[in-house]
C-alpha positions as CSV (number, residue, x, y, z in Angstrom):
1,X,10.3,-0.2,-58.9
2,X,10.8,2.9,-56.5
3,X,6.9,2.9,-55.7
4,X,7.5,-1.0,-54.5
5,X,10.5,0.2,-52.7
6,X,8.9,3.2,-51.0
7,X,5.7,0.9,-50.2
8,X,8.6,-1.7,-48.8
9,X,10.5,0.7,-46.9
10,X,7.2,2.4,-45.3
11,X,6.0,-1.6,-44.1
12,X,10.0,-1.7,-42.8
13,X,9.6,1.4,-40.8
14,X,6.3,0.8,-39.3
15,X,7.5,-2.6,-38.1
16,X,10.1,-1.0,-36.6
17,X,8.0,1.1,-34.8
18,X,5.4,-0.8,-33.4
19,X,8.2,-3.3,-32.2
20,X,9.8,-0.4,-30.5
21,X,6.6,0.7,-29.0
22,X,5.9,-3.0,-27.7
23,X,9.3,-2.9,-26.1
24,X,8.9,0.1,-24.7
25,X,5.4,-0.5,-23.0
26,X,6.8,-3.9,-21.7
27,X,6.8,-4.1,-17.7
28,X,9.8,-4.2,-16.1
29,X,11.9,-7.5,-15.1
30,X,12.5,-6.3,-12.0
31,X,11.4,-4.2,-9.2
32,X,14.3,-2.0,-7.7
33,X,15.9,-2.4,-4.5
34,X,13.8,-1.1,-2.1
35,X,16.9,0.6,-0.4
36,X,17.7,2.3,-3.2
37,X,14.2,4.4,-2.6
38,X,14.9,5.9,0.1
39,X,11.0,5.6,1.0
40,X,9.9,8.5,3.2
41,X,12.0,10.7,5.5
42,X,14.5,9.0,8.3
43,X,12.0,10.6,11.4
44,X,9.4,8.7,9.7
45,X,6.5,6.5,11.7
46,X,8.0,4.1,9.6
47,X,11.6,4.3,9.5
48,X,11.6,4.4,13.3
49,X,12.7,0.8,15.8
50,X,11.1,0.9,18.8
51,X,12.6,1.7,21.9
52,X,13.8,-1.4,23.9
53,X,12.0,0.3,27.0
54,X,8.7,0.9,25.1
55,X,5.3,1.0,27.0
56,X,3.2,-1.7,26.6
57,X,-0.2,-1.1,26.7
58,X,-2.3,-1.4,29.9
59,X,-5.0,-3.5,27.7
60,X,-2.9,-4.8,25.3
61,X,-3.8,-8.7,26.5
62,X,-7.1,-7.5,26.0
63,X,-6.6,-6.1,22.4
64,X,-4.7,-9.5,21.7
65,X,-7.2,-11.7,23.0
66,X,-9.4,-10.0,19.9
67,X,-6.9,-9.8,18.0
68,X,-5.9,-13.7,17.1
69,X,-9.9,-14.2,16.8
70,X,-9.2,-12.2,13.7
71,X,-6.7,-15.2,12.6
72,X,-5.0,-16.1,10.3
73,X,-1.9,-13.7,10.0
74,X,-1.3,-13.4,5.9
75,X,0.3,-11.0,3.4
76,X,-2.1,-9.6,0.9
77,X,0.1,-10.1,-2.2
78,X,-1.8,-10.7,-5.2
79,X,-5.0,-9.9,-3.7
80,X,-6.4,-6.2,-1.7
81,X,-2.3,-5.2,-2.3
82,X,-0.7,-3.1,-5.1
83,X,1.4,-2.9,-8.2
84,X,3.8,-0.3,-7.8
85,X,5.2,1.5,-11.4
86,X,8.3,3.7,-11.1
87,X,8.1,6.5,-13.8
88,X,10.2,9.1,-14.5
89,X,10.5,12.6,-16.0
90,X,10.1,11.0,-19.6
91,X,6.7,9.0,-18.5
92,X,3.6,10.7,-20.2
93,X,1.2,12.1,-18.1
94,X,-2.5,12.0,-17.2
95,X,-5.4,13.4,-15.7
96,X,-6.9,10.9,-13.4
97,X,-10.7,11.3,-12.7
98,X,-11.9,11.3,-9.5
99,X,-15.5,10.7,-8.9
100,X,-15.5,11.1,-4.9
101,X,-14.3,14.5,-5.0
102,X,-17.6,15.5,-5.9
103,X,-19.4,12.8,-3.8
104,X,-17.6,13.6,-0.8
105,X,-18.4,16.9,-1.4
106,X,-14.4,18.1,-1.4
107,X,-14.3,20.6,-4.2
108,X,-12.1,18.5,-6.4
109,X,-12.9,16.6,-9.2
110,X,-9.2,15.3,-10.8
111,X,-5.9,14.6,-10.2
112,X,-3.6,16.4,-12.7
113,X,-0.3,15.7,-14.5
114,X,0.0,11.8,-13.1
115,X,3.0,9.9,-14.2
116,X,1.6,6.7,-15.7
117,X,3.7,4.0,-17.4
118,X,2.5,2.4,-20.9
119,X,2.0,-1.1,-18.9
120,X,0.5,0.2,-15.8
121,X,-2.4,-1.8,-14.8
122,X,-4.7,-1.9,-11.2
123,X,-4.6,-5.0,-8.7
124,X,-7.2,-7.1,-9.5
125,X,-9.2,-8.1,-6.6
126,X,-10.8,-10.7,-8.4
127,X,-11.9,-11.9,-4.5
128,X,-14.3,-9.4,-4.7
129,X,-18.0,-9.3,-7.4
130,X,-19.1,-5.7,-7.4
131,X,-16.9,-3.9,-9.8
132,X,-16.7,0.1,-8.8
133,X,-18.6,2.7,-10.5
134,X,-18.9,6.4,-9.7
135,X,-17.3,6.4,-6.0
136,X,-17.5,2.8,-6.1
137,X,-18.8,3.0,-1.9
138,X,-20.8,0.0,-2.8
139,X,-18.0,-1.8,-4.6
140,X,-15.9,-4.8,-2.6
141,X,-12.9,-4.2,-4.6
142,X,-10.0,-1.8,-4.2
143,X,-8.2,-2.4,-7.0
144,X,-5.3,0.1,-5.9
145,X,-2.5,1.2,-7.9
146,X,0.6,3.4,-6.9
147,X,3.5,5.3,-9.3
148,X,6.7,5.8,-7.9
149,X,8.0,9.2,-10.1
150,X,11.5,8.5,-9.1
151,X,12.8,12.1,-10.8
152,X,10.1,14.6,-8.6
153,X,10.1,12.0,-5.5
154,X,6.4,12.1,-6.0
155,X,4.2,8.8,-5.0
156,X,0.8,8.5,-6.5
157,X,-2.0,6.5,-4.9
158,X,-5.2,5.3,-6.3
159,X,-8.0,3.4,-4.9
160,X,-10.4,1.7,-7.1
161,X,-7.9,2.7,-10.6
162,X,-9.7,1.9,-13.8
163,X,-9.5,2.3,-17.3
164,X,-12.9,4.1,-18.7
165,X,-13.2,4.3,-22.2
166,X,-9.3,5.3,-22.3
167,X,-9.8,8.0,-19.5
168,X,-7.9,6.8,-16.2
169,X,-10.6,6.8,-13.3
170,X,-9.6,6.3,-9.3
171,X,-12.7,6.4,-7.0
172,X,-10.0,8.5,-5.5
173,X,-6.4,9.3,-5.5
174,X,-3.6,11.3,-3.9
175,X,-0.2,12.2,-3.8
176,X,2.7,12.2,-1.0
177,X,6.5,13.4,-1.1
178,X,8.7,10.2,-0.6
179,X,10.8,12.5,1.1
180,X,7.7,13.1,3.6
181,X,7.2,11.4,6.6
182,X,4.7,9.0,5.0
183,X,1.4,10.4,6.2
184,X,-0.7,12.6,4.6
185,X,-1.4,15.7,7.0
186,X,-5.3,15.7,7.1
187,X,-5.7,12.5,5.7
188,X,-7.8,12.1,2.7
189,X,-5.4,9.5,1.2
190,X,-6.7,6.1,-0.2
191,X,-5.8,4.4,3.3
192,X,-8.5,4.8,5.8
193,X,-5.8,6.0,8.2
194,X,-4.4,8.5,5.9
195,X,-1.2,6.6,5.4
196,X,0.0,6.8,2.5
197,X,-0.5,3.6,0.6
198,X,2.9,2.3,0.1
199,X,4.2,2.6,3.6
200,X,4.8,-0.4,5.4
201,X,4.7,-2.5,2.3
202,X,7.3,-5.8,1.9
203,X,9.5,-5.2,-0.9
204,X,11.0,-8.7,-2.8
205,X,14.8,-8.0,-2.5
206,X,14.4,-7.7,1.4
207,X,12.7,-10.9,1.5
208,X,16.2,-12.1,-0.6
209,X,18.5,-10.0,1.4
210,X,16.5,-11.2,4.9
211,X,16.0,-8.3,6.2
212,X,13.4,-5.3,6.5
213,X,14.6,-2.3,8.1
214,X,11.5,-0.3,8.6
215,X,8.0,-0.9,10.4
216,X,5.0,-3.2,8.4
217,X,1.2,-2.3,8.5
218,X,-1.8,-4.2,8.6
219,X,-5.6,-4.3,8.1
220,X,-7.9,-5.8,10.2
221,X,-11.6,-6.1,10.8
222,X,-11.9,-5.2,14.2
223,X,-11.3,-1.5,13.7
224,X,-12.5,0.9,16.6
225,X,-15.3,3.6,16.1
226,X,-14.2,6.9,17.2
227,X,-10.8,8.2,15.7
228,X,-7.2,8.0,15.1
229,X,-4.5,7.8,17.4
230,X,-1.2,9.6,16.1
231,X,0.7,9.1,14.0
232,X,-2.8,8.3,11.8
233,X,-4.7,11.2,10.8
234,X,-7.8,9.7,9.9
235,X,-10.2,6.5,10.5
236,X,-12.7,4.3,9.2
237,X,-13.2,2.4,12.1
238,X,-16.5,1.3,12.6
239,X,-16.3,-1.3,16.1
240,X,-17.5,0.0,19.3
241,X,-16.2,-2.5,21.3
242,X,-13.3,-2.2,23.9
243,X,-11.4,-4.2,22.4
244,X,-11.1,-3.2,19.0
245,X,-8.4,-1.0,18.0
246,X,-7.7,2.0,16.8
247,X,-6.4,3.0,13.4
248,X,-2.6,4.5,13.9
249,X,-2.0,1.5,16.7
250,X,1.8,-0.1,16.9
251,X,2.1,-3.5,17.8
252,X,5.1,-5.1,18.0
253,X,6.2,-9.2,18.2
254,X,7.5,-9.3,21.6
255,X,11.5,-9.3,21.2
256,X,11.9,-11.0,24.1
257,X,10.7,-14.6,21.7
258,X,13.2,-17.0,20.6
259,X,12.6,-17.4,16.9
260,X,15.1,-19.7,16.4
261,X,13.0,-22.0,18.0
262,X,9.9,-21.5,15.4
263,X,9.4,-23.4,12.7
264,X,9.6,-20.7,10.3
265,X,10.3,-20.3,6.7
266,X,13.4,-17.9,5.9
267,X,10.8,-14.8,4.8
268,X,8.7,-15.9,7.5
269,X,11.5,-15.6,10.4
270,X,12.9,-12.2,8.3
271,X,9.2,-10.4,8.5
272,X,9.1,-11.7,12.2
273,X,12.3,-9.9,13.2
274,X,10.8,-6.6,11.1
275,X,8.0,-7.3,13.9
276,X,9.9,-7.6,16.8
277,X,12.3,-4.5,15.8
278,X,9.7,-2.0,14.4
279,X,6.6,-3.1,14.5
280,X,3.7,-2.4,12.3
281,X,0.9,-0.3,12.4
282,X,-2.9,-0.7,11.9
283,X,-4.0,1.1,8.6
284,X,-7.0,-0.2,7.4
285,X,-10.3,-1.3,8.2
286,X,-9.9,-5.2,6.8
287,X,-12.2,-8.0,5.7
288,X,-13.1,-11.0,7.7
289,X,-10.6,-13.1,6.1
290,X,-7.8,-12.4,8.7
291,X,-4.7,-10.0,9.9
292,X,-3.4,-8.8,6.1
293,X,-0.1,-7.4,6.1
294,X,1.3,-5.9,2.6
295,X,3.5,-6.7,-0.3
296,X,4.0,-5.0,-3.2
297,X,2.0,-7.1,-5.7
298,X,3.8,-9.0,-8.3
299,X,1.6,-7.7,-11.0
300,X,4.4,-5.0,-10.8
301,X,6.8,-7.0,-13.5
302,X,6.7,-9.9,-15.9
303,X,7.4,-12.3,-13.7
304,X,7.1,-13.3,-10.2
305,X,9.9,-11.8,-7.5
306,X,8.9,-13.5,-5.1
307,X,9.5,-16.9,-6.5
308,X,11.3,-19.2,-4.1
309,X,10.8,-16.6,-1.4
310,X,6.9,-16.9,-0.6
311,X,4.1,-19.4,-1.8
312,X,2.6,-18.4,-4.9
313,X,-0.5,-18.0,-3.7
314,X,-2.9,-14.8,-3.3
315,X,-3.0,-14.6,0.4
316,X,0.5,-16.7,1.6
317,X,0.2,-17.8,5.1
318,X,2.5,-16.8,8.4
319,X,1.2,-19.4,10.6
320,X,4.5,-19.8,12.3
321,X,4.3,-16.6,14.0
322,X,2.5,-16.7,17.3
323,X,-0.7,-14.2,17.6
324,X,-0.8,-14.3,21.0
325,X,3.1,-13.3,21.5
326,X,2.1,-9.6,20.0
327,X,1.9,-6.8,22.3
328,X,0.1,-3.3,21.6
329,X,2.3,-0.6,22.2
330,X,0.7,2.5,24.8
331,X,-2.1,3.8,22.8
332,X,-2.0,7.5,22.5
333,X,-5.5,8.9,22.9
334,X,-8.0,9.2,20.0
335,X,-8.7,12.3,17.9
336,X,-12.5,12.4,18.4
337,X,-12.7,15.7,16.3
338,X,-10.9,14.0,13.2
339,X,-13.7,14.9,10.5
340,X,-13.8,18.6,11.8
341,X,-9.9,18.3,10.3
342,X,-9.9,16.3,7.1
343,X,-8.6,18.0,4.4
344,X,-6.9,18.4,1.1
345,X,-3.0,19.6,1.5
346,X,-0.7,20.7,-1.0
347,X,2.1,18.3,-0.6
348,X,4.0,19.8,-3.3
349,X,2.9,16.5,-5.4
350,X,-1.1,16.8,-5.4
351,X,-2.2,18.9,-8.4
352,X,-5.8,18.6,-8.2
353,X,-8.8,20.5,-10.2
């Protein structure tokens, strides 16, 4: 009798463990409020609303004339985005492989002591066919990922994030202070701008609350060859043209447009405002599918956030905001001696071997 009780108790406890540990490595209900991050510091490229006197750009009809060829305007939200996972002090931590350390020839091979949740998982950019491997240059997915460690004000970001027979692998990855200004000093961050990833991003609650209080960002395919402008410190820009921009360009909705008198949706009039009072800046070297702006991916939590707010689709649509009513703010000139600068920085978050 006190074997079958001892066998009993032992199936009893390891129930109660496993349903413990299934509990614990559920994803949250709920993302929190993006106020409540306090996301970057208050001088910020972000947190910064353009002045009501600000200079337009001598060529900024020309920019915009390329600029609605790109059409549509859409937010990458289940596609190209990313899942963001807050951790914390108790979180177990990783080392995260990096294979372009050593293909970029950067003298760094992993990124140590990274803060990942149980249910952390990459987006899946399903859009694209070429899964990455090694670097993953060749691949057309990004799957990115990004840890909020809300205890060390430490954000991680990861481009192509995958799991490799257990081993976390990012093609690459980095690591900013949220109490930075949201740029990564001599870029080498997973944004070809050297942005860090998460700035700029649409959070659910302000799409509830109907307001955003900081600037956007956006990706684009016509991208211009030749370096940043500031506040970017870094480029993949590839277009020669005139009219292409430059990566670390502001534009801004003109304020001076009634958008009572749009037919817009409520999240569609509250990211339009964001646009006419701080802008958002060009990030990222973008597909041909159109002018993607960013919100955190709903793969974040068990269920969707931004039900009722946007469509629940991969790429939701802002068709009621007029291309050609943008205006690119005076373009600071480019850093044509970038590469020369790139580097690795200890932001007090980046642990790398």
């Amino acid at each position: 009798m006190q074997i079958i009780f001892l066998k009993t108790a032992l199936v009893v406890l390891v129930f109660i463990v496993s349903v413990a540990a299934s509990v614990r490595a559920e994803k949250p209900a709920s993302l929190p409020d993006f106020s409540d991050l306090t996301l970057y510091s208050s001088d910020s490229p972000f947190n910064q609303p353009i002045d009501a006197d600000a200079e337009i750009d001598p060529k900024s009809k020309r920019y915009i004339k390329t600029f609605k060829k790109a059409a549509p305007l859409l937010i990458n939200l289940k596609q190209y985005s990313s899942p963001v996972y807050i951790a914390g002090s108790s979180t177990p931590s990783y080392e995260v492989e990096l294979p372009c350390g050593e293909y970029w020839e950067i003298g760094v091979n992993r990124l140590l002591d990274v803060p990942i949740p149980d249910w952390a998982e990459p987006g899946n950019d399903t859009d694209g066919s070429i899964p990455p491997e090694g670097c993953g240059e060749d691949s057309d997915q990004d799957n990115n990922m990004v840890v909020l460690n809300l205890d060390s004000r430490c954000e991680y970001d990861f481009w192509q994030m995958r799991l490799e027979n257990g081993q976390w692998v990012a093609s690459w990855g980095n690591a900013i202070s949220m109490d930075s200004n949201g740029v990564y000093p001599a870029g080498v961050s997973t944004r070809g701008s050297g942005f860090a990833f998460l700035g700029g991003f649409i959070w659910p609650d302000e799409l509830k609350k109907g307001e955003i209080t900081h600037a956007l960002v956006f990706a684009y395919p016509y991208t211009k060859a030749g370096g940043p402008v500031a506040p970017a410190t870094d480029s993949d820009g590839e277009v020669k043209s005139k009219t292409a921009m430059p990566e670390g360009a502001r534009l801004r909705l003109d304020p001076s447009l009634d958008l009572d008198a749009l037919d817009l949706m409520p999240a569609e009039r509250t990211i339009a405002r964001a646009l006419q009072v701080y802008g958002m800046y060009l990030v990222d070297n973008g597909g041909e599918s159109g002018i993607g702006i960013y919100a955190v991916d709903p793969r974040s939590v068990q269920n969707n956030p931004y039900e009722g707010l946007l469509p629940d689709e991969d790429y939701p649509e802002l068709s009621g905001i007029p291309l050609d009513m943008f205006q690119v703010l005076k373009l600071p000139k480019q850093d044509r001696k970038w590469r020369k600068k790139l580097n690795i920085v200890n932001t007090g978050c980046n642990n790398f071997e």
